[in-house]
C-alpha positions as CSV (number, residue, x, y, z in Angstrom):
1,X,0.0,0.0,0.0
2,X,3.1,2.1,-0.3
3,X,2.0,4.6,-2.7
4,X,-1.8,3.6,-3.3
5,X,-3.8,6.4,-2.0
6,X,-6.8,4.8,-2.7
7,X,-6.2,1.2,-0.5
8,X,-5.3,3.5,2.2
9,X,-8.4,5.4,1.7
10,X,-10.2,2.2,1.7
11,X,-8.7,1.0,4.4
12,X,-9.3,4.0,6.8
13,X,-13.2,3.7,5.8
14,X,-12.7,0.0,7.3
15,X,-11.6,1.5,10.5
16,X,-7.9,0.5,10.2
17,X,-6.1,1.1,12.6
18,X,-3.3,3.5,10.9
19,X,-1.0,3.2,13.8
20,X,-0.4,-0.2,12.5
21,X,3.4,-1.2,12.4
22,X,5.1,-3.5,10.6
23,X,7.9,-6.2,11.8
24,X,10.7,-2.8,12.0
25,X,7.9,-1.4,13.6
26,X,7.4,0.9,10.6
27,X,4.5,2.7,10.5
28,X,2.0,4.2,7.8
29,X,3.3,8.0,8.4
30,X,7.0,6.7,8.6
31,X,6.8,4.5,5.2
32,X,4.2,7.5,3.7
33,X,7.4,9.7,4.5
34,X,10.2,7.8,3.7
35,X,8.3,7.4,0.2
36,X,7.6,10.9,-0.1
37,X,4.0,10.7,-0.6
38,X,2.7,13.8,0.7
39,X,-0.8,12.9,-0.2
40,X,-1.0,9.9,2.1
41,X,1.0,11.5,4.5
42,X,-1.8,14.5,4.6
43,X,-4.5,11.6,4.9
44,X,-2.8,9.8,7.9
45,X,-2.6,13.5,9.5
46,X,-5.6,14.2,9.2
47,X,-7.0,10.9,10.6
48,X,-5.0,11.5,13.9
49,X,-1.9,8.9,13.1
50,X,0.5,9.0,15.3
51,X,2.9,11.5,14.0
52,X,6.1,10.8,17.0
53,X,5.7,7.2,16.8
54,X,9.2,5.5,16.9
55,X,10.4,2.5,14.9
56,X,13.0,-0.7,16.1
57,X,15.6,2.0,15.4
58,X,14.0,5.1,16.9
59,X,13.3,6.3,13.7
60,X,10.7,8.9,13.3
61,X,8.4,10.4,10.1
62,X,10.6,13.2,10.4
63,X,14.2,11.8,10.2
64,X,13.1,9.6,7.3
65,X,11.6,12.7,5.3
66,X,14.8,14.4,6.3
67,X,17.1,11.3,5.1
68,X,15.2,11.1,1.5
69,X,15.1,15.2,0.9
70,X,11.3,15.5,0.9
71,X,11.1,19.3,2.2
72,X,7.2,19.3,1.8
73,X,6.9,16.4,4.0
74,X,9.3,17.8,6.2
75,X,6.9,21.2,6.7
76,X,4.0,19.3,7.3
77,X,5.0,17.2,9.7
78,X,6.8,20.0,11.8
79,X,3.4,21.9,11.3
80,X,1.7,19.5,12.9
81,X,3.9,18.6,16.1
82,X,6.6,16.4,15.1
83,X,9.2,16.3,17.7
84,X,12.0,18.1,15.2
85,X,14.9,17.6,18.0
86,X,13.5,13.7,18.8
87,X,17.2,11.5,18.3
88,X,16.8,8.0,17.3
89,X,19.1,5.0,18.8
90,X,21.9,6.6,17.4
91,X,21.6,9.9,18.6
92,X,21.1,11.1,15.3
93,X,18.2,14.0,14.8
94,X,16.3,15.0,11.4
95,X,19.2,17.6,11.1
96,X,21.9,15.6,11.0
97,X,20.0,13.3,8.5
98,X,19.7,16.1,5.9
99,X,23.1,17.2,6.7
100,X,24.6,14.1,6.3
101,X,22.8,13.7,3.3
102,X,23.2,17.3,1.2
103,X,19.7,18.4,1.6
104,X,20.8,22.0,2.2
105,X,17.2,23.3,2.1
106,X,15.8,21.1,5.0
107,X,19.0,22.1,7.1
108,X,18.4,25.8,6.5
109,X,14.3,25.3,7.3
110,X,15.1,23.1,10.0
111,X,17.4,25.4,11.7
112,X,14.8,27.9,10.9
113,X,12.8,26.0,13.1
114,X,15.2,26.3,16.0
115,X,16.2,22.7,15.3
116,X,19.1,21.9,18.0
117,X,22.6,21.2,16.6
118,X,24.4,18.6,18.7
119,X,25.0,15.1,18.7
């Protein structure tokens, strides 16, 4: 259901439960995120999904829309409450993942954002 807005759709009619995670204990918004499918991404927000939830890894939405350079995704996940300083088992944060990575925009937003630089 990666990138079929319409199963999700479906499935939220069915009364999914879209806090649903996977064996990495992945869910929806993280996979909608790390995909950069801002359209499902808007859906799960808007039917309350957990927007902080944390995989095996202590990865969140955030860091993996960081990681793959989706800025859109990035804004409306801060927008609505993600944790932008949250650090994952590494200690890593949504900065250093678009640092490390050359996404020069989200670094400037997130910074704009008073996102914390340590490590």
């Amino acid at each position: 259901i990666h990138d079929r807005l319409d199963v999700v759709e479906y499935l939220i009619t069915q009364n999914l439960n879209i806090n649903e995670f996977d064996s990495n204990k992945r869910t929806p918004i993280m996979m909608a995120s790390k995909n950069g499918n801002i359209e499902i991404v808007k859906l799960l927000l808007k039917n309350n999904c957990e927007i902080n939830a944390k995989d095996k890894d202590s990865m969140t939405a955030l860091m993996f829309a960081s990681d793959n350079g989706n800025k859109e995704i990035v804004k409306l996940l801060i927008d609505n409450g993600a944790y932008i300083n949250e650090k994952n088992n590494k200690c890593q944060t949504a900065l250093l993942f678009a640092y490390k990575r050359g996404h020069l925009d989200i670094v400037k937003y997130l910074l704009k954002k008073d996102a914390l630089i340590y490590n």
